[in-house]
C-alpha positions as CSV (number, residue, x, y, z in Angstrom):
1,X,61.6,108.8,66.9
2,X,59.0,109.4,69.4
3,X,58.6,106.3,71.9
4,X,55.3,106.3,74.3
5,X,56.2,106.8,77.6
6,X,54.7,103.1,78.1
7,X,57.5,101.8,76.2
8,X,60.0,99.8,78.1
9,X,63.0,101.9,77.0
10,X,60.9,104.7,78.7
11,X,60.1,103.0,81.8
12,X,63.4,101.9,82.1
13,X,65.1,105.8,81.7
14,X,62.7,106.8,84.2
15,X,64.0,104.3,86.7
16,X,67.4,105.7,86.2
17,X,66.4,109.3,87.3
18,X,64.3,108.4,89.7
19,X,67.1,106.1,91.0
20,X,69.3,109.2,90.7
21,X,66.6,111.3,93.2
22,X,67.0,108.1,95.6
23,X,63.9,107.1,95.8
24,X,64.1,103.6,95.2
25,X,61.2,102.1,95.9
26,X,59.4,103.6,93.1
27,X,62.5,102.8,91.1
28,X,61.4,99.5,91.1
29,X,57.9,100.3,90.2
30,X,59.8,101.6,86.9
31,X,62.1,98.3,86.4
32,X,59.0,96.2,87.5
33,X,56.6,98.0,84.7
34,X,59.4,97.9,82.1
35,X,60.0,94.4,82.5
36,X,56.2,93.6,82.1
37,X,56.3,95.6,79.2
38,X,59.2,94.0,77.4
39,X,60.4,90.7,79.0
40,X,63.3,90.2,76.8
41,X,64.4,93.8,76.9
42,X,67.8,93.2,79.4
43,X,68.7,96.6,80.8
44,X,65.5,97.3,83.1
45,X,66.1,93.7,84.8
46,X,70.1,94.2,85.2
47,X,69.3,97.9,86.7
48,X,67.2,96.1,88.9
49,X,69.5,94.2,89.9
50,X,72.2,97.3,90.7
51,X,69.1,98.3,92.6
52,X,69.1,95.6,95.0
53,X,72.7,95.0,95.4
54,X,72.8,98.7,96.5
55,X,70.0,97.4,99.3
56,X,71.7,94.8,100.4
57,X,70.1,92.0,98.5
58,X,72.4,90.3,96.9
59,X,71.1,86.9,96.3
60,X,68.2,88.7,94.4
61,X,71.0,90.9,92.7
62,X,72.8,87.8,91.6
63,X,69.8,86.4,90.2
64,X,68.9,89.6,88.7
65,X,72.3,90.2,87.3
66,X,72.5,86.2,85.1
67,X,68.9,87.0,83.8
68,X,70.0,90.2,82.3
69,X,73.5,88.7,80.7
70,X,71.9,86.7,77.8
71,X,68.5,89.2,76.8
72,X,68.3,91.9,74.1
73,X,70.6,93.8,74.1
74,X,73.4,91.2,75.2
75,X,74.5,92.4,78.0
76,X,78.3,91.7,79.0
77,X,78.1,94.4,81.7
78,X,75.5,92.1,84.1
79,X,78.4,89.0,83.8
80,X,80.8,91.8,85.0
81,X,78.9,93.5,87.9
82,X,78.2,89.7,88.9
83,X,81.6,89.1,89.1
84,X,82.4,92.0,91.3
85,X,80.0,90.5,93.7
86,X,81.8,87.2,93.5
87,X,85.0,88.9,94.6
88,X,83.7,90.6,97.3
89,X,82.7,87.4,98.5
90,X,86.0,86.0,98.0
91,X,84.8,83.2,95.5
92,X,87.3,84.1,92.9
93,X,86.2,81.0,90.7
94,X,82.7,82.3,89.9
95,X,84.2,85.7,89.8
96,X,86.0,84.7,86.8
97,X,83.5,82.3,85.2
98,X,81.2,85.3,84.8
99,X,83.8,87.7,83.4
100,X,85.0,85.0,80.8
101,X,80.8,85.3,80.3
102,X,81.1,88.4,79.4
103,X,84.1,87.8,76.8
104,X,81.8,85.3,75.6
105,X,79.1,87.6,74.5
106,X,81.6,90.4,73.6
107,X,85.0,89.2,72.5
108,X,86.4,92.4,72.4
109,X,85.1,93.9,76.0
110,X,88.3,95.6,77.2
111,X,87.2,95.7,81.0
112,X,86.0,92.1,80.8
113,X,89.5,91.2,79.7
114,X,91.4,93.2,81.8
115,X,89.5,91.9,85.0
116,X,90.1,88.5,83.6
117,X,93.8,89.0,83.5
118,X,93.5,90.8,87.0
119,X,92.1,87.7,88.9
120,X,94.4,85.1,86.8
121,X,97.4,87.4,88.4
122,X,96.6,87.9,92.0
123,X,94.9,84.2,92.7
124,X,96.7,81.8,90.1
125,X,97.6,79.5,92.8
126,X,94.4,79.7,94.5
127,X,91.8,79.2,91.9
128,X,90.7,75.2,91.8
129,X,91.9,73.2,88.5
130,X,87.7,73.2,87.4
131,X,89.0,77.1,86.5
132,X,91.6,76.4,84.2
133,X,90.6,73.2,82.9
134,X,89.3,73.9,79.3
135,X,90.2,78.0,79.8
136,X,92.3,77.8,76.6
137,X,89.6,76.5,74.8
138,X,87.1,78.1,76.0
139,X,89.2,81.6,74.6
140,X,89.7,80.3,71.3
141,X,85.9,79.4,70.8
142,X,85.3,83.2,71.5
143,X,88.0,84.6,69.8
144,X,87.4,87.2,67.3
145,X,88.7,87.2,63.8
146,X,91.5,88.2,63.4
147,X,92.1,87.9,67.2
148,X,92.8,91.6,68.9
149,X,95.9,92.2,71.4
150,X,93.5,92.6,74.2
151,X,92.4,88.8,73.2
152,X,95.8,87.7,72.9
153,X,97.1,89.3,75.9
154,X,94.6,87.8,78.0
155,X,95.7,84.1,76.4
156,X,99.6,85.1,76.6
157,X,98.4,85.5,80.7
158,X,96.5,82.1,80.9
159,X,99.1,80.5,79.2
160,X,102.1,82.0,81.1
161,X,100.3,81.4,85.0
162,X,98.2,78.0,85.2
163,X,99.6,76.3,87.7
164,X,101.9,73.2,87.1
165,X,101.1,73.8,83.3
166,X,103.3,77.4,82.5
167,X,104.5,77.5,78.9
168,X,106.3,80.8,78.6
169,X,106.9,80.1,75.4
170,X,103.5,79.4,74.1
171,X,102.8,82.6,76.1
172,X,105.6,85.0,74.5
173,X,103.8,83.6,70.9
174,X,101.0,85.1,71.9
175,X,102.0,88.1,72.9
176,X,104.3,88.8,70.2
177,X,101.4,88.4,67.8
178,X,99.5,91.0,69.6
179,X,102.3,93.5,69.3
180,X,102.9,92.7,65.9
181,X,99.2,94.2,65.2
182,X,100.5,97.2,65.1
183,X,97.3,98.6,67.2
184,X,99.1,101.0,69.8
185,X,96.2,102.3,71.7
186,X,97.0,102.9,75.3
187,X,94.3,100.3,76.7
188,X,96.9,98.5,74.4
189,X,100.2,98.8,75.3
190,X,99.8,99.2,78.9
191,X,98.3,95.8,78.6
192,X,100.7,94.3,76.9
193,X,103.3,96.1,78.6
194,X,102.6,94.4,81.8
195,X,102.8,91.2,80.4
196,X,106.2,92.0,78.8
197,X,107.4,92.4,82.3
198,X,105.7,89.1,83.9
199,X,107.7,86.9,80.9
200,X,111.0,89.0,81.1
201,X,111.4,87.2,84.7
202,X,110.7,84.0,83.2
203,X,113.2,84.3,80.0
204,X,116.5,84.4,79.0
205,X,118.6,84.7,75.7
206,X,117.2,85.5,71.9
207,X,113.4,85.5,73.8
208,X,114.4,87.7,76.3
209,X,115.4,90.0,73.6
210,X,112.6,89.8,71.5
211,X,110.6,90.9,74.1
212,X,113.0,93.8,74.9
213,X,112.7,95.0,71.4
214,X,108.7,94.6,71.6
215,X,108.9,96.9,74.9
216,X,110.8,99.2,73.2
217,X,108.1,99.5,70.5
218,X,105.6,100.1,73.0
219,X,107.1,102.4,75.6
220,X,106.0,106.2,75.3
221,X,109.2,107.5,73.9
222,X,111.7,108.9,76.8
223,X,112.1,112.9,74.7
224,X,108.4,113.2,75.1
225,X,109.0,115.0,77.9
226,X,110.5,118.3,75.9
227,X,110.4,122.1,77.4
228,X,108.2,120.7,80.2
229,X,111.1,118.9,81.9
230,X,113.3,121.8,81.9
231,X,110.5,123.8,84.0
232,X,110.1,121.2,86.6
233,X,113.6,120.3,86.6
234,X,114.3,124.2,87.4
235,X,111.5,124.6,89.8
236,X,112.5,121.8,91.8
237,X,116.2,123.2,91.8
238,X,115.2,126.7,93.0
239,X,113.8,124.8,96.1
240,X,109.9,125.2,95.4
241,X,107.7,122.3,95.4
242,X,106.3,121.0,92.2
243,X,102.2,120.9,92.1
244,X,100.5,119.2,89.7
245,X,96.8,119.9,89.0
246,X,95.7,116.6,87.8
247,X,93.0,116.8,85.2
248,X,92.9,120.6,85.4
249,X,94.7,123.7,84.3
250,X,97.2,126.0,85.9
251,X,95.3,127.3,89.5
252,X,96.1,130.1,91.4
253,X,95.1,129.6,94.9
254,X,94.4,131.8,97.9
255,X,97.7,132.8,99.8
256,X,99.5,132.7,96.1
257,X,99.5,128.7,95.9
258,X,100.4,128.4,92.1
259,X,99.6,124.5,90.7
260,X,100.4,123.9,87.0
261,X,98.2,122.3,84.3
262,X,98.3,118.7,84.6
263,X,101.5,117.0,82.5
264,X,103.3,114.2,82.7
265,X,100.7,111.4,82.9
266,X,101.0,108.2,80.3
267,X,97.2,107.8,79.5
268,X,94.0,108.6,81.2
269,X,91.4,111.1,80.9
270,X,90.3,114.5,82.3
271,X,87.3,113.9,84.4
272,X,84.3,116.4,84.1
273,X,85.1,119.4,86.7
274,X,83.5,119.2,89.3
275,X,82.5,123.1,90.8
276,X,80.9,122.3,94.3
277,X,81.7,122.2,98.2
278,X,84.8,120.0,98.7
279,X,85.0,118.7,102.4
280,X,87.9,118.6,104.2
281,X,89.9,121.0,102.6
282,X,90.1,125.2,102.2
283,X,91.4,124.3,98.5
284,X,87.7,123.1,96.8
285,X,89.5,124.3,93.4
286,X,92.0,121.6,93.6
287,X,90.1,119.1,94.0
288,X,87.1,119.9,91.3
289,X,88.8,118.0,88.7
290,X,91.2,114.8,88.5
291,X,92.7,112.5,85.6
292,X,91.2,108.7,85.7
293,X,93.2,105.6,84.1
294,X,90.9,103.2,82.8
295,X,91.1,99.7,84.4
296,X,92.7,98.4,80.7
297,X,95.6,101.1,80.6
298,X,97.7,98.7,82.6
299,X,101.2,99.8,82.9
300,X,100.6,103.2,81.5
301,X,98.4,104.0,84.5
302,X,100.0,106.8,86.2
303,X,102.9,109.7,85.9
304,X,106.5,109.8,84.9
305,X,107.9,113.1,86.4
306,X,111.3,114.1,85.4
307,X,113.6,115.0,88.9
308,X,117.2,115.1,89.6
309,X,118.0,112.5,91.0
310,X,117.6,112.8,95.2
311,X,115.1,112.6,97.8
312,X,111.6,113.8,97.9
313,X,108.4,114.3,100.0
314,X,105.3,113.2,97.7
315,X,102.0,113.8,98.1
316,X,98.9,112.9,96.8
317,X,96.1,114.5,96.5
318,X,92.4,112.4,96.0
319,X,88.6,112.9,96.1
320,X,85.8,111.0,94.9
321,X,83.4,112.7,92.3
322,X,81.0,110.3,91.0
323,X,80.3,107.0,92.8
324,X,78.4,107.0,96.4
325,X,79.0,103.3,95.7
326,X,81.5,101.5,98.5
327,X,84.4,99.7,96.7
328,X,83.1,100.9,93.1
329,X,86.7,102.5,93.2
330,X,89.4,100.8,94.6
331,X,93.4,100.6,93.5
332,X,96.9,100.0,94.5
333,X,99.4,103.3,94.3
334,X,102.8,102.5,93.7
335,X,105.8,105.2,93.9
336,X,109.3,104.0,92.8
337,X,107.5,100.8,92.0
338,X,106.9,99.9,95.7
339,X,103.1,100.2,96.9
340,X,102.3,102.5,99.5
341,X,98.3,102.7,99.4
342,X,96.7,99.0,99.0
343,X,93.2,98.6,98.4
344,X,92.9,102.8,98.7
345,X,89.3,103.9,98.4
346,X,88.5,107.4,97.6
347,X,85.0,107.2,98.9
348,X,86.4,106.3,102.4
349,X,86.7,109.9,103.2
350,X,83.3,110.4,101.8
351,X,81.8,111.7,98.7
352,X,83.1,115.3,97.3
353,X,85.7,115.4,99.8
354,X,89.2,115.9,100.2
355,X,91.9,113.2,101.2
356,X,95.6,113.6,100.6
357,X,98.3,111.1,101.3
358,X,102.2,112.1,102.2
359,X,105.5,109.8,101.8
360,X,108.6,110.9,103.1
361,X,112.1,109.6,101.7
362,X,111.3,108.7,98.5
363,X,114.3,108.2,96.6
364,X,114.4,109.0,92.6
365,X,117.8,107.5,91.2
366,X,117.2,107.4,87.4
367,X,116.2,111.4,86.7
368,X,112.1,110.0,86.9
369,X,109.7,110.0,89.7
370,X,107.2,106.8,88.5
371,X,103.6,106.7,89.9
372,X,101.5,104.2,89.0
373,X,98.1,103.1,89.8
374,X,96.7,99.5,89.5
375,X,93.3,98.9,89.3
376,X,91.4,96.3,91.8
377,X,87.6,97.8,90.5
378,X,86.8,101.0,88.9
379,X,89.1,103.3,87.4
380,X,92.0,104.9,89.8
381,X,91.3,108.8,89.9
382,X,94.1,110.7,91.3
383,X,93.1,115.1,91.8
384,X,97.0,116.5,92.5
385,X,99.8,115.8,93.0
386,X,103.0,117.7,95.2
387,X,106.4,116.8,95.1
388,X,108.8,118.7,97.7
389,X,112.6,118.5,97.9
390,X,113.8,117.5,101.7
């Protein structure tokens, strides 16, 4: 179908590249024109909107951002980008009254639940009663038929944290239900995984193992690891470090530097290569591709690597790729289970360039090196990764 270049839809896409050339002003032109064109048309108006946040103006961006939400096509994603503006703020209420927006006008938004279920965890005791009062309800009214696990899990959370009101039990029904789907994705289980854990500290007895038996089901299965294992096991033996090429394939690098394809990750995806100048570094190969966890793969964000068990150097190798946009991408690293980057920001070393972070005497005690990644906003990215015996 051949559109006019009149046509809103038009008007809109030529915003977007003209946006990409950063010139903005005429960027607005476009939005402006589009909107005239087609009032009820919703993307120009919430582009807008990510125009002038980027400027600075967020009270317009706001305004922009809760026009766009209810137009043609619904738009969950304006609810969300308001919300991330709410939490920058530190007004975690509205910040989760506009994501629960956004599960309103698409039950089955995994990013809108999964930022729900982040803010419920980290400010439970902070958010005013007006924010749970009526939550439960407000859930079931929305709920899909039959309800999904990402639904569920996100009720099994509600249920489990509101303050003065827990009901672990009401919260282990829930989740039970959305294992007994039987959907297994990873945007799944790593959700569901995580909640496993949270009600696991809060029963005992038959419960307790019910819900052992439900992690059981969901856990990536321990043999997975096959002929892989016995490399890196034997590698790390002969006294060479381990490199991981995260996202990529095996890389030879100048001096003889040998990194291997990237294994042992529990979800994710490749990102798209990137093949130019890399700041910082002498190593731009390393650092032109990177796996990225999606905000809703939960627990299963990160790497198991099998070690004998001992002490290790670890480091980690980053670089940010896509988003010129400060705190688009920012996420908690955890090694061992304890975190040792908070808040880390990829971008803080600037855009296409190189960043690596070392920890000394980190102890492995159960034959697996765990490295997990927990999303505050965006999706983690992680570009290598070395592991060194001391």
């Amino acid at each position: 179908m051949h559109l006019d270049p009149g046509h809103a839809a038009c008007l809109n896409l030529a915003g977007m590249d003209l946006h990409k050339a950063g010139r903005l002003d005429k960027t607005l032109e476009a939005f402006d024109r589009a909107i005239r064109v087609s009032p009820e048309f919703s993307w120009p108006r919430a582009n807008r909107a990510g125009v002038l946040e980027h400027r600075g103006e967020i009270e317009k961006a706001k305004e922009g951002y809760r026009s766009a939400g209810h137009l043609y096509p619904k738009h969950p994603g304006a609810f969300l980008a308001l919300a991330r503006i709410f939490e920058a703020e530190g007004d975690h209420a509205s910040a989760l009254a506009s994501t629960l927006e956004a599960i309103e006008l698409a039950p089955e938004h995994a990013r809108a639940h999964s930022r729900a279920v982040r803010v419920l965890r980290e400010r439970a005791r902070e958010l005013p009663a007006a924010s749970w009062n009526g939550l439960q309800e407000r859930l079931q009214a929305s709920a899909p038929e039959p309800a999904s696990p990402v639904f569920l899990n996100t009720r099994a959370v509600a249920a489990l944290l509101q303050p003065g009101l827990e009901d672990p039990e009401g919260a282990m029904a829930f989740l039970l239900a959305a294992v007994d789907s039987g959907e297994r994705s990873l945007r799944v289980r790593g959700a569901l995984l995580e909640t496993i854990e949270e009600l696991m500290a809060a029963l005992d007895g038959p419960a307790a193992e019910k819900l052992a038996a439900a992690r059981a089901a969901l856990e990536p299965r321990g043999d997975a690891l096959g002929e892989d294992a016995k490399e890196v096991l034997a590698t790390v033996a002969a006294g060479r470090p381990l490199r991981i090429n995260c996202g990529g394939g095996d890389l030879e690098l100048a001096g003889g530097e040998s990194w291997s394809a990237d294994a042992f990750f529990l979800a994710g995806q490749a990102s798209s290569p990137w093949r130019g100048e890399v700041a910082g570094t002498e190593r731009d190969a390393l650092y032109h591709s990177s796996r990225c966890f999606g905000e809703h793969e939960g627990a299963l964000s990160g790497y198991r690597v099998p070690l004998a068990p001992g002490e290790y150097r670890v480091t980690l190798h980053f670089c940010e790729l896509t988003t010129c946009e400060p705190g688009a991408r920012r996420f908690d690293v955890f090694i061992e289970g304890r975190r040792v980057l908070p808040g880390y920001e990829p971008l803080v070393a600037g855009l296409w360039a190189a960043d690596h972070r070392r920890f000394e005497g980190i102890e492995v005690s159960d034959g697996i090196l765990d490295i997990r990644f927990a999303a505050r906003w965006g999706d983690p990215c992680i570009a290598a990764i070395e592991v060194e015996t001391r």
